[in-house]
CHARMM-style PDB file with segment names, atoms N, HN, CA, C and O in Angstrom:
ATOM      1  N   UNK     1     109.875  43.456 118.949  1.00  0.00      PROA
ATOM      2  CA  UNK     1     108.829  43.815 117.998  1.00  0.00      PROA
ATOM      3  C   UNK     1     109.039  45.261 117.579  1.00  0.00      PROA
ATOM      4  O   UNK     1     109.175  46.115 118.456  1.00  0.00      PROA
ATOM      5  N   UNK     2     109.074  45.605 116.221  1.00  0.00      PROA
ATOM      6  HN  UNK     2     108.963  44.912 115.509  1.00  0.00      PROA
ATOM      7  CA  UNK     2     109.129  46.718 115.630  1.00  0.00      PROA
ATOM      8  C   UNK     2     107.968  47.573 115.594  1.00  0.00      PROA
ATOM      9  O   UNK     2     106.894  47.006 115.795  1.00  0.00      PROA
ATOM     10  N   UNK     3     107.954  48.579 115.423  1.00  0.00      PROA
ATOM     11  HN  UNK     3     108.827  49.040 115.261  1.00  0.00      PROA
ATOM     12  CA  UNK     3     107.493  49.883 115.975  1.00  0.00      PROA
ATOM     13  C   UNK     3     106.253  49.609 114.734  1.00  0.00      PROA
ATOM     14  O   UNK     3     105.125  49.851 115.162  1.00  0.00      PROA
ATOM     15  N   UNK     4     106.292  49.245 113.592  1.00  0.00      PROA
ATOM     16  HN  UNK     4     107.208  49.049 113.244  1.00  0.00      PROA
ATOM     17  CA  UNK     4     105.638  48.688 112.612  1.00  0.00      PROA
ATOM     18  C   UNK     4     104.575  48.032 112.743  1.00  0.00      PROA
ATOM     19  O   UNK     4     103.432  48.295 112.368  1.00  0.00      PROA
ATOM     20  N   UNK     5     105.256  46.596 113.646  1.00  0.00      PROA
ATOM     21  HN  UNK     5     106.184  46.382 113.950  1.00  0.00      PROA
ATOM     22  CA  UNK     5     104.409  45.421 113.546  1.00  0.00      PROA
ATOM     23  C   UNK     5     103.485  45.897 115.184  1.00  0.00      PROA
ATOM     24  O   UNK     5     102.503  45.244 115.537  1.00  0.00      PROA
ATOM     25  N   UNK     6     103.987  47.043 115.977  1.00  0.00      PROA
ATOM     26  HN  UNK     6     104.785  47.574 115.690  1.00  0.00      PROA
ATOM     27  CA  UNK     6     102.730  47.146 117.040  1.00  0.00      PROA
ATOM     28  C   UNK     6     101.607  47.937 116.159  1.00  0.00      PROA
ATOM     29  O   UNK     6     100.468  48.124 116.587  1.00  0.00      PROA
ATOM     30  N   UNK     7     101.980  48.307 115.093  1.00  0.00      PROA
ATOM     31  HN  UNK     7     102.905  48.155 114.744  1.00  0.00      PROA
ATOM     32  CA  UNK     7     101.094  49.477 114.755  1.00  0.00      PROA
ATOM     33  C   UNK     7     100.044  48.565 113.764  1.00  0.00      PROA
ATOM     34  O   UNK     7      98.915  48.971 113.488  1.00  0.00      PROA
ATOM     35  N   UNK     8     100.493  47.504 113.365  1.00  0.00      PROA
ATOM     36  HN  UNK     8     101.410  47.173 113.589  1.00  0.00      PROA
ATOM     37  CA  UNK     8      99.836  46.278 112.734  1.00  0.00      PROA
ATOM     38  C   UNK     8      99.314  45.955 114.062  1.00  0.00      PROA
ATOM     39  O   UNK     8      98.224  46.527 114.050  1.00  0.00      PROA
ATOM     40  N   UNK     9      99.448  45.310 115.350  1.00  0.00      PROA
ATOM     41  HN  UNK     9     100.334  44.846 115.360  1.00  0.00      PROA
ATOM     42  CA  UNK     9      98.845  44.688 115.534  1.00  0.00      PROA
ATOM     43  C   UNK     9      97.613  45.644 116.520  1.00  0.00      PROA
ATOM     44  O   UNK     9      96.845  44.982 117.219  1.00  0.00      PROA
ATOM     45  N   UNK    10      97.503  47.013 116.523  1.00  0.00      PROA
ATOM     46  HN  UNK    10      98.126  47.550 115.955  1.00  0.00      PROA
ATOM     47  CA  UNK    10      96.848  47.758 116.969  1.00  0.00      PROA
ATOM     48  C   UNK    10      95.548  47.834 116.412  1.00  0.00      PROA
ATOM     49  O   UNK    10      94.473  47.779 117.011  1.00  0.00      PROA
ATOM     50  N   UNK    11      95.849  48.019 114.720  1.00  0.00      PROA
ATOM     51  HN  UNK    11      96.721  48.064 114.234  1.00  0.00      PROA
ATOM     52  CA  UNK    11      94.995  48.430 114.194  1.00  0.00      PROA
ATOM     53  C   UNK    11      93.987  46.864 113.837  1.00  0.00      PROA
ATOM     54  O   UNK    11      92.849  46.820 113.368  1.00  0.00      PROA
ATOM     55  N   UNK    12      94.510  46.183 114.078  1.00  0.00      PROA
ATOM     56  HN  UNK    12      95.435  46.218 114.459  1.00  0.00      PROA
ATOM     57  CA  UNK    12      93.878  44.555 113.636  1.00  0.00      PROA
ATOM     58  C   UNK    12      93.087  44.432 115.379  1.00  0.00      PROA
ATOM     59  O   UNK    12      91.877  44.208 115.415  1.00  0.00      PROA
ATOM     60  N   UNK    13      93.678  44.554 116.393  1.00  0.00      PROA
ATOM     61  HN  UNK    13      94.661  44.736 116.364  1.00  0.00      PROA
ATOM     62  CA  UNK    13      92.585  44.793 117.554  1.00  0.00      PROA
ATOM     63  C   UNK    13      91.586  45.930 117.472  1.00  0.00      PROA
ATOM     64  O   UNK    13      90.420  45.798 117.846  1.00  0.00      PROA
ATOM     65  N   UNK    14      92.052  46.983 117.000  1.00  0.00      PROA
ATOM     66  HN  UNK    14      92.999  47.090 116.696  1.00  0.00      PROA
ATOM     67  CA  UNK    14      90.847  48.002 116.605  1.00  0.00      PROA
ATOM     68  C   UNK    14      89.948  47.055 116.008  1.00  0.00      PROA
ATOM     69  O   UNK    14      88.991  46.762 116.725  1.00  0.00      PROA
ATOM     70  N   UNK    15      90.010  46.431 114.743  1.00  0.00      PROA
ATOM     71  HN  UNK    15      90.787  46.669 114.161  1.00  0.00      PROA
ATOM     72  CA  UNK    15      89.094  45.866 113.816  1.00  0.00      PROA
ATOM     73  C   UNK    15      88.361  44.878 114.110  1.00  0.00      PROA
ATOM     74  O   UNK    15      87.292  44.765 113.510  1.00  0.00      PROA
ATOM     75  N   UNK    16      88.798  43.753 115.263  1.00  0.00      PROA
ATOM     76  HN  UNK    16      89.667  43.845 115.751  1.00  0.00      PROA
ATOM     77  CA  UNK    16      88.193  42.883 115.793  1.00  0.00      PROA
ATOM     78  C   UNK    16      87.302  43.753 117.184  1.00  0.00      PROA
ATOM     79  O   UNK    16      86.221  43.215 117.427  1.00  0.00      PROA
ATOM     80  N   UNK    17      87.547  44.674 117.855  1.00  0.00      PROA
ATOM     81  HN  UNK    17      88.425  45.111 117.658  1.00  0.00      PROA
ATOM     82  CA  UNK    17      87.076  45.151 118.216  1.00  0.00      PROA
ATOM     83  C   UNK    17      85.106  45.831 117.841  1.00  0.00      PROA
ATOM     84  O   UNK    17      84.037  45.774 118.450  1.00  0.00      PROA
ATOM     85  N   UNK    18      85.633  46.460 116.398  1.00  0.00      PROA
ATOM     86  HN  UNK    18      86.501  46.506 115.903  1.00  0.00      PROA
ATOM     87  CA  UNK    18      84.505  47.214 115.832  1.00  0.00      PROA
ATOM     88  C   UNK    18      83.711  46.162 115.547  1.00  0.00      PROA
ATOM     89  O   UNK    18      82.530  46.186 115.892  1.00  0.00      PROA
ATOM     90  N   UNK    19      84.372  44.839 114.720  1.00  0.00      PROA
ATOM     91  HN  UNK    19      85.332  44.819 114.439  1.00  0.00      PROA
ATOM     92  CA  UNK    19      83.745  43.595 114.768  1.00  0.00      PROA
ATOM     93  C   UNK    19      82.987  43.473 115.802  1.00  0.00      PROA
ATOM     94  O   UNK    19      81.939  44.117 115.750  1.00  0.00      PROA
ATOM     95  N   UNK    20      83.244  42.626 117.070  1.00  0.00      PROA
ATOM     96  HN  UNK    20      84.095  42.103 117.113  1.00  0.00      PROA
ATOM     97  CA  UNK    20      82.353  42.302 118.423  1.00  0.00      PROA
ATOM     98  C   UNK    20      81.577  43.191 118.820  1.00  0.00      PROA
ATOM     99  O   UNK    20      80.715  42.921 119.656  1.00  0.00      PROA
ATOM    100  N   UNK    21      81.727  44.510 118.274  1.00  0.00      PROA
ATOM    101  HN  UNK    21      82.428  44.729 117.594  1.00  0.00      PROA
ATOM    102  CA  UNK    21      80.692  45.164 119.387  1.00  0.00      PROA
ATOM    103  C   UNK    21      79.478  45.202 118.307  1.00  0.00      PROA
ATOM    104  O   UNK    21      78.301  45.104 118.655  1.00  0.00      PROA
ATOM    105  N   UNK    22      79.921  45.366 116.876  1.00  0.00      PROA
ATOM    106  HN  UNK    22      80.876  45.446 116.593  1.00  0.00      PROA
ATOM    107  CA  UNK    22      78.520  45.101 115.673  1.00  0.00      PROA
ATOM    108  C   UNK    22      77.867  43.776 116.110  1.00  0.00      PROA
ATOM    109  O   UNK    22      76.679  43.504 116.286  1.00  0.00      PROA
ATOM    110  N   UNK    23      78.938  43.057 116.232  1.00  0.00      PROA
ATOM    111  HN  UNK    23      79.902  43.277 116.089  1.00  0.00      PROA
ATOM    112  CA  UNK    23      77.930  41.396 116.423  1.00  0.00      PROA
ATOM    113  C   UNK    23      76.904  41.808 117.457  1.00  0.00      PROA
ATOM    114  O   UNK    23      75.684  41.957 117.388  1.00  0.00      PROA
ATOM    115  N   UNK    24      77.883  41.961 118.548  1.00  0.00      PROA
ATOM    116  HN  UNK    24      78.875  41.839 118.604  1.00  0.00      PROA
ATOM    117  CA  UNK    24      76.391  42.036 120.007  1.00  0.00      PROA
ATOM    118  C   UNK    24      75.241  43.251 119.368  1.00  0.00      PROA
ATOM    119  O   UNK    24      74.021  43.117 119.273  1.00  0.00      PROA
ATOM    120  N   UNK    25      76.028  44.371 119.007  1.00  0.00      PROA
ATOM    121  HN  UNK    25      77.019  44.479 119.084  1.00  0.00      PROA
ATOM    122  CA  UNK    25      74.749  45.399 118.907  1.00  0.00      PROA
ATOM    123  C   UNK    25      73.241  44.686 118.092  1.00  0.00      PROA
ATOM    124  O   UNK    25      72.030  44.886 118.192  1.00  0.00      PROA
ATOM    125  N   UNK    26      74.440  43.453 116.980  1.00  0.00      PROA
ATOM    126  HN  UNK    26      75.423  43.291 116.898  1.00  0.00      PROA
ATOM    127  CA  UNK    26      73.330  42.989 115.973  1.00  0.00      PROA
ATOM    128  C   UNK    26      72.307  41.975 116.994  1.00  0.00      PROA
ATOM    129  O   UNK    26      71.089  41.909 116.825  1.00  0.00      PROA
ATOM    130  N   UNK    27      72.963  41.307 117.938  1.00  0.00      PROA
ATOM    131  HN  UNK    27      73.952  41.361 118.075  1.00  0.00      PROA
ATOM    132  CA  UNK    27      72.390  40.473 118.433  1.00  0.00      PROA
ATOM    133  C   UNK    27      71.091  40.806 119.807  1.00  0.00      PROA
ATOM    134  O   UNK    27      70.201  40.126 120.317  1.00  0.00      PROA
ATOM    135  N   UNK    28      71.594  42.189 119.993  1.00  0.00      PROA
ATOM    136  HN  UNK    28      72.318  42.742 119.579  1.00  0.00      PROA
ATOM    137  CA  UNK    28      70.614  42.474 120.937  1.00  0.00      PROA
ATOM    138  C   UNK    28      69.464  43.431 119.942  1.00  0.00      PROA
ATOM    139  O   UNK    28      68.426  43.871 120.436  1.00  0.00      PROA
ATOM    140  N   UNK    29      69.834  43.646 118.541  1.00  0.00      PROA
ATOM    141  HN  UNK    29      70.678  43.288 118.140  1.00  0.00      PROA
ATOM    142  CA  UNK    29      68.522  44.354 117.804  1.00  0.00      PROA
ATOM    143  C   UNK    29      68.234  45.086 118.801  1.00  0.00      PROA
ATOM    144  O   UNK    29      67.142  44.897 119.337  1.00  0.00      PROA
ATOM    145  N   UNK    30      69.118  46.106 119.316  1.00  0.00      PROA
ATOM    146  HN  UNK    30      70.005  46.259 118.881  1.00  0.00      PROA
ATOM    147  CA  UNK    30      68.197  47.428 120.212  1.00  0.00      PROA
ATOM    148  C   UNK    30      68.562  48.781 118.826  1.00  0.00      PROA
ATOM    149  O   UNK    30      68.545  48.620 117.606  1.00  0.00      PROA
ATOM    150  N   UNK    31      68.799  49.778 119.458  1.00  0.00      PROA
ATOM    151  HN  UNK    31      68.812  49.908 120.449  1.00  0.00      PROA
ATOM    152  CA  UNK    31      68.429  51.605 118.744  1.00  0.00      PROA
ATOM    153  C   UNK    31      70.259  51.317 118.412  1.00  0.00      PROA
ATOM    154  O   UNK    31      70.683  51.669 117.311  1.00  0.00      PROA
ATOM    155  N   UNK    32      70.781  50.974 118.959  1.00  0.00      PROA
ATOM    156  HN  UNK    32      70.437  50.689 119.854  1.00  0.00      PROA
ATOM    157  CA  UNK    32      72.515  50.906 118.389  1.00  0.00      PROA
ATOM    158  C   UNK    32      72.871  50.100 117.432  1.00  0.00      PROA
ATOM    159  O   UNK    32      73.931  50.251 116.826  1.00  0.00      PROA
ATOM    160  N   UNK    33      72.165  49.302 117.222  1.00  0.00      PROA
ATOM    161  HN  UNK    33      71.303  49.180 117.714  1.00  0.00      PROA
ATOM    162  CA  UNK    33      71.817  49.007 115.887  1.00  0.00      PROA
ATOM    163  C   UNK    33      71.443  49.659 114.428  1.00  0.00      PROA
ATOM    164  O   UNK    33      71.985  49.932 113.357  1.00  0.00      PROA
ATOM    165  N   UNK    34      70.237  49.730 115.042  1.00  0.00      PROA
ATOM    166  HN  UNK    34      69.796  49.509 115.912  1.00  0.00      PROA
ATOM    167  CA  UNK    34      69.882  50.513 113.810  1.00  0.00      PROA
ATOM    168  C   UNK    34      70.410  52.157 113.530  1.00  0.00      PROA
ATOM    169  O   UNK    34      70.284  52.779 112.475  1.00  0.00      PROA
ATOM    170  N   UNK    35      71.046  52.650 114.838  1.00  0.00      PROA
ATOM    171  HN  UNK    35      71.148  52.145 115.695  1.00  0.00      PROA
ATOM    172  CA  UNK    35      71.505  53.930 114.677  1.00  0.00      PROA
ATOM    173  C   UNK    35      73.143  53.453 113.997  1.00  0.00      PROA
ATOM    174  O   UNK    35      73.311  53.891 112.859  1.00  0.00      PROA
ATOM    175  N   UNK    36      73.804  52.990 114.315  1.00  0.00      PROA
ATOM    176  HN  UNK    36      73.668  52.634 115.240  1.00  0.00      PROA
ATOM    177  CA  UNK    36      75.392  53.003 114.228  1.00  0.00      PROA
ATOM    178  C   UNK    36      75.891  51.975 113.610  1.00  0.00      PROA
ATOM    179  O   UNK    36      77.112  51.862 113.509  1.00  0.00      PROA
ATOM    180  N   UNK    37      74.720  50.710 112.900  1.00  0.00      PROA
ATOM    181  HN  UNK    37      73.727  50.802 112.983  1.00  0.00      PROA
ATOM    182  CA  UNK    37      75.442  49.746 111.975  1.00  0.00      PROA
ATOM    183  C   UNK    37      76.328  50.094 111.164  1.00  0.00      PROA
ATOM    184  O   UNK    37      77.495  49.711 111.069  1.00  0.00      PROA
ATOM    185  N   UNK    38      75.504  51.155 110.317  1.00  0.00      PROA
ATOM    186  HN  UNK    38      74.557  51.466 110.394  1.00  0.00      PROA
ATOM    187  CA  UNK    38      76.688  51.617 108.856  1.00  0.00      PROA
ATOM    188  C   UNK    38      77.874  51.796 109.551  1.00  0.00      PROA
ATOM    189  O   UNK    38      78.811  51.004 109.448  1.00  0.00      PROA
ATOM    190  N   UNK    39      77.897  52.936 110.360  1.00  0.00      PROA
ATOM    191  HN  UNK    39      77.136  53.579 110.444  1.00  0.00      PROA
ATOM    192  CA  UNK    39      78.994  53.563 111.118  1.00  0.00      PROA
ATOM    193  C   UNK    39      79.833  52.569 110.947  1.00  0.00      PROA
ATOM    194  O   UNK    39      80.551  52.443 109.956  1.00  0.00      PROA
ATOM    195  N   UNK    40      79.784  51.683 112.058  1.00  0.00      PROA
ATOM    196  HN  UNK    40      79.201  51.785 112.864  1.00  0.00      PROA
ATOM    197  CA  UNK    40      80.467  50.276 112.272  1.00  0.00      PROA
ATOM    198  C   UNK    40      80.594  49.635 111.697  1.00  0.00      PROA
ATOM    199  O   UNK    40      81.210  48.724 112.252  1.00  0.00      PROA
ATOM    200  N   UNK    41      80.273  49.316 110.200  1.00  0.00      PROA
ATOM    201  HN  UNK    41      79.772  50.056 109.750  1.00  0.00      PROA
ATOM    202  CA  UNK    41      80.927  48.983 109.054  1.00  0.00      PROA
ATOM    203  C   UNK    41      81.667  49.872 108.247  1.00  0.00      PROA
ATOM    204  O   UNK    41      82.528  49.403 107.502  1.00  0.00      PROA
ATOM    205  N   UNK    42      81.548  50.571 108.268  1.00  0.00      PROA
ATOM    206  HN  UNK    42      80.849  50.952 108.873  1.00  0.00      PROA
ATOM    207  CA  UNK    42      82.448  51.435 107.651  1.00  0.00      PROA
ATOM    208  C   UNK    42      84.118  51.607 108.395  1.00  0.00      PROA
ATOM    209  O   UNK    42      85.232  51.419 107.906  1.00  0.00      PROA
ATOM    210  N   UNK    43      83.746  51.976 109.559  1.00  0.00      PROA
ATOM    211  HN  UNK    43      82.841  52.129 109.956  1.00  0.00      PROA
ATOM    212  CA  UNK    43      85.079  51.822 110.633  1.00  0.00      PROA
ATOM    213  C   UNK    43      86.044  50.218 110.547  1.00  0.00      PROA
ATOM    214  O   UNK    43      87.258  50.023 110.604  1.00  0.00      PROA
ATOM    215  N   UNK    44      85.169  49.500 110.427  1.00  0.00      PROA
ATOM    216  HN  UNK    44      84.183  49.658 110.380  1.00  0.00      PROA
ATOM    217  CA  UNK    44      85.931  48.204 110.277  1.00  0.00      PROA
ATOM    218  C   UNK    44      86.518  48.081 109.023  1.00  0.00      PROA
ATOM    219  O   UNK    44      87.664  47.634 108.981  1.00  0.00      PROA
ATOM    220  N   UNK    45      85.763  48.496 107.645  1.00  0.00      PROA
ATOM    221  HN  UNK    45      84.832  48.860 107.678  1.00  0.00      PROA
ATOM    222  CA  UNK    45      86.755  48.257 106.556  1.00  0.00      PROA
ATOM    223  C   UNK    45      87.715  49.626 107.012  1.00  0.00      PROA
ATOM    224  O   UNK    45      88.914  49.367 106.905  1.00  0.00      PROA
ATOM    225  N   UNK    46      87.559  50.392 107.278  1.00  0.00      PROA
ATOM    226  HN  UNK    46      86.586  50.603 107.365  1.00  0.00      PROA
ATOM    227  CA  UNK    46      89.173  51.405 107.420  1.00  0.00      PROA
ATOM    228  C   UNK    46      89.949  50.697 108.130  1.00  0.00      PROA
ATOM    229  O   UNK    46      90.744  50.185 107.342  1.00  0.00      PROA
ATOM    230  N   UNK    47      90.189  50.353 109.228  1.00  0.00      PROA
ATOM    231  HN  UNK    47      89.543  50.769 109.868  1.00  0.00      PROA
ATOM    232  CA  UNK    47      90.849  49.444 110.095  1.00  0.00      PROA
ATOM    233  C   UNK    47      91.356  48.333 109.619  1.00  0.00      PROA
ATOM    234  O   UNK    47      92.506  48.022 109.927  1.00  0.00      PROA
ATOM    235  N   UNK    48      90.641  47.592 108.843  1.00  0.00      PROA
ATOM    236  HN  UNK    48      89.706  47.844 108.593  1.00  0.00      PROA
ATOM    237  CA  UNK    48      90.982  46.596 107.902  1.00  0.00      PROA
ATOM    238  C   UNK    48      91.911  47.044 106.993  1.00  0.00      PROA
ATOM    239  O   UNK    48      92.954  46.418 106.808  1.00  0.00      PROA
ATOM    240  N   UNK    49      91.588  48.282 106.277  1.00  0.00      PROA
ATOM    241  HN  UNK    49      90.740  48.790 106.428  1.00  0.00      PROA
ATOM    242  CA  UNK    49      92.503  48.817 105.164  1.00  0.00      PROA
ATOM    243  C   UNK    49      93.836  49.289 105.449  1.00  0.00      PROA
ATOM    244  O   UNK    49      94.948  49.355 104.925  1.00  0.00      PROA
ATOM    245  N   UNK    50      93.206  49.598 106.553  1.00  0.00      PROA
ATOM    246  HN  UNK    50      92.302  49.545 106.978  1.00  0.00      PROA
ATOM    247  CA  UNK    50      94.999  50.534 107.330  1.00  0.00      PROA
ATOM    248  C   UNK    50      95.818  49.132 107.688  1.00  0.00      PROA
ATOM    249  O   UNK    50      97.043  49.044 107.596  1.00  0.00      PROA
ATOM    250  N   UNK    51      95.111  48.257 108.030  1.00  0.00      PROA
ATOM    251  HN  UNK    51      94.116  48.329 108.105  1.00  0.00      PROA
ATOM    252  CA  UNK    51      96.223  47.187 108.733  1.00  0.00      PROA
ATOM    253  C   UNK    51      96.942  46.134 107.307  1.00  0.00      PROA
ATOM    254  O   UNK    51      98.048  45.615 107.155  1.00  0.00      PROA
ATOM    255  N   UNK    52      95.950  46.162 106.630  1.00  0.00      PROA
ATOM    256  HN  UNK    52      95.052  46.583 106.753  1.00  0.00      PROA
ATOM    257  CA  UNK    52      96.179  45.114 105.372  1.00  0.00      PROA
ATOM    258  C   UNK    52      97.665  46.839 104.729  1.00  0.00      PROA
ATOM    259  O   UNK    52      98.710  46.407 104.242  1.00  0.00      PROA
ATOM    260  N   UNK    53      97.572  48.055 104.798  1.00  0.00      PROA
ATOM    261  HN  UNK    53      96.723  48.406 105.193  1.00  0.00      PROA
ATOM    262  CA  UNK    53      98.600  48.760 104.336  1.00  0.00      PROA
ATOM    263  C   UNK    53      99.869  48.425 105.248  1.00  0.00      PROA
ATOM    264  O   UNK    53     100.994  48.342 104.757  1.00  0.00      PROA
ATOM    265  N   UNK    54      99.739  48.331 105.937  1.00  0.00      PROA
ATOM    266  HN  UNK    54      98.825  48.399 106.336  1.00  0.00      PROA
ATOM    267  CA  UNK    54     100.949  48.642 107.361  1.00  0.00      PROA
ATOM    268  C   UNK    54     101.710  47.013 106.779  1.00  0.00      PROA
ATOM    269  O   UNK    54     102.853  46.650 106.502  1.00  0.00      PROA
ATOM    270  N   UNK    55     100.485  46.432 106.798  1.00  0.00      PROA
ATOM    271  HN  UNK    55      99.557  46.728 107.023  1.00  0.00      PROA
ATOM    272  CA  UNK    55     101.652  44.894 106.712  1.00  0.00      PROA
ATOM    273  C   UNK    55     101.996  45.201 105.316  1.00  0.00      PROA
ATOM    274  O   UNK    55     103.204  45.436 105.272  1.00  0.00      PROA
ATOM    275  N   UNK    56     101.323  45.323 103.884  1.00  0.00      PROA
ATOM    276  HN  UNK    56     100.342  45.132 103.919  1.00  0.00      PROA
ATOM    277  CA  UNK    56     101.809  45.236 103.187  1.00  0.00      PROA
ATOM    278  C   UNK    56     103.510  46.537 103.109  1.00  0.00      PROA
ATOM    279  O   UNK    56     104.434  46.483 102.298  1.00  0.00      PROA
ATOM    280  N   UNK    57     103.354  47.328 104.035  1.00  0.00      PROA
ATOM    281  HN  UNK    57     102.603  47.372 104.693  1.00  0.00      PROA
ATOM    282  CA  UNK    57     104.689  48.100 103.851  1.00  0.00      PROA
ATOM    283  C   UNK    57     105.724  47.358 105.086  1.00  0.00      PROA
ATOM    284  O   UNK    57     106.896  47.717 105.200  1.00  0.00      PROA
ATOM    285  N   UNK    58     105.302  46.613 105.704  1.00  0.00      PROA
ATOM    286  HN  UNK    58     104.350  46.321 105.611  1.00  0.00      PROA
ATOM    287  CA  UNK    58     106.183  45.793 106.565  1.00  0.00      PROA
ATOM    288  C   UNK    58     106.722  44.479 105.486  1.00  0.00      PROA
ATOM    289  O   UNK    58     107.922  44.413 105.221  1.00  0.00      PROA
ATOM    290  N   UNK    59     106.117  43.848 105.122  1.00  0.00      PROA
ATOM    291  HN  UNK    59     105.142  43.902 105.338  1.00  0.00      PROA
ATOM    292  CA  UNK    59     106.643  43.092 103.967  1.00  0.00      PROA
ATOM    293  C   UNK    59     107.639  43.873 103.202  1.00  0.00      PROA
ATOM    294  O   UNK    59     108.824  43.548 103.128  1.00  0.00      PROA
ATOM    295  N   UNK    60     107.132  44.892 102.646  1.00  0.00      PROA
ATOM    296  HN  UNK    60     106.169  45.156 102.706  1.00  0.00      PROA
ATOM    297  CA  UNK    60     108.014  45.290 101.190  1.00  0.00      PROA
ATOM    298  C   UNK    60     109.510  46.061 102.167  1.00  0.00      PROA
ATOM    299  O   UNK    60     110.657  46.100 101.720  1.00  0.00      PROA
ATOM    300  N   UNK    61     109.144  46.515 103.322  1.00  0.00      PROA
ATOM    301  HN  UNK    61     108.213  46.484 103.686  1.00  0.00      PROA
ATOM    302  CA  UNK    61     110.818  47.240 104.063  1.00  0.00      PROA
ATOM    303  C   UNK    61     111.422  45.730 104.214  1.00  0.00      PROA
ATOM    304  O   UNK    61     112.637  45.849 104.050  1.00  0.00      PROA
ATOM    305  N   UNK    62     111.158  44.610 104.412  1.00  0.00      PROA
ATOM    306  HN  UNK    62     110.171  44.513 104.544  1.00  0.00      PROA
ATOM    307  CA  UNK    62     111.558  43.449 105.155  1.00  0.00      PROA
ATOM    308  C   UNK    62     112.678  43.013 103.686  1.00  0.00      PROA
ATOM    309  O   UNK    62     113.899  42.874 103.630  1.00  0.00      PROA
ATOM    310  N   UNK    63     111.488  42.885 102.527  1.00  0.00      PROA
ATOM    311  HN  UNK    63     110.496  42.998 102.572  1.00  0.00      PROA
ATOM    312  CA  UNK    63     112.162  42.605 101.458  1.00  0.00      PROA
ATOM    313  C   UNK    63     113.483  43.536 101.541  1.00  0.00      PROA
ATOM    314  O   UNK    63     114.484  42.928 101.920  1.00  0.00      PROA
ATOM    315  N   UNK    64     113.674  45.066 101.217  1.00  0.00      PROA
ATOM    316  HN  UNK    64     112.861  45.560 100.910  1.00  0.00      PROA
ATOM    317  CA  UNK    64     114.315  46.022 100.558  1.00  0.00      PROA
ATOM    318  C   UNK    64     115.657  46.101 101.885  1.00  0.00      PROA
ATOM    319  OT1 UNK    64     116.592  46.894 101.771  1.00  0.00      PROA
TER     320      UNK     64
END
């Protein structure tokens, strides 16, 4: 595995990460909720964005 595709699959566990812990925070409706939702959406689309970049530049080196 290329030095690339760990850095893809880092940032895609980051994101499922920020994911699960919003779900529970949502599900227990306590103060981490309502304090750090945005937060935690916001962190997940970056994570999302960085990983959807990494693959799309792992594709295009794969092509070239």
């Amino acid at each position: 595995m290329g030095t690339m595709q760990i850095v893809l699959v880092l940032f895609m566990a980051a994101t499922l990460a920020v994911v699960v812990i919003g779900v529970i925070a949502m599900a227990v409706n306590g103060k981490l909720n309502k304090n750090h939702s945005n937060k935690l959406m916001r962190l997940r689309v970056l994570f999302q964005a960085i990983a959807i970049f990494v693959f799309v530049v792992i594709v295009w080196l794969a092509r070239n």
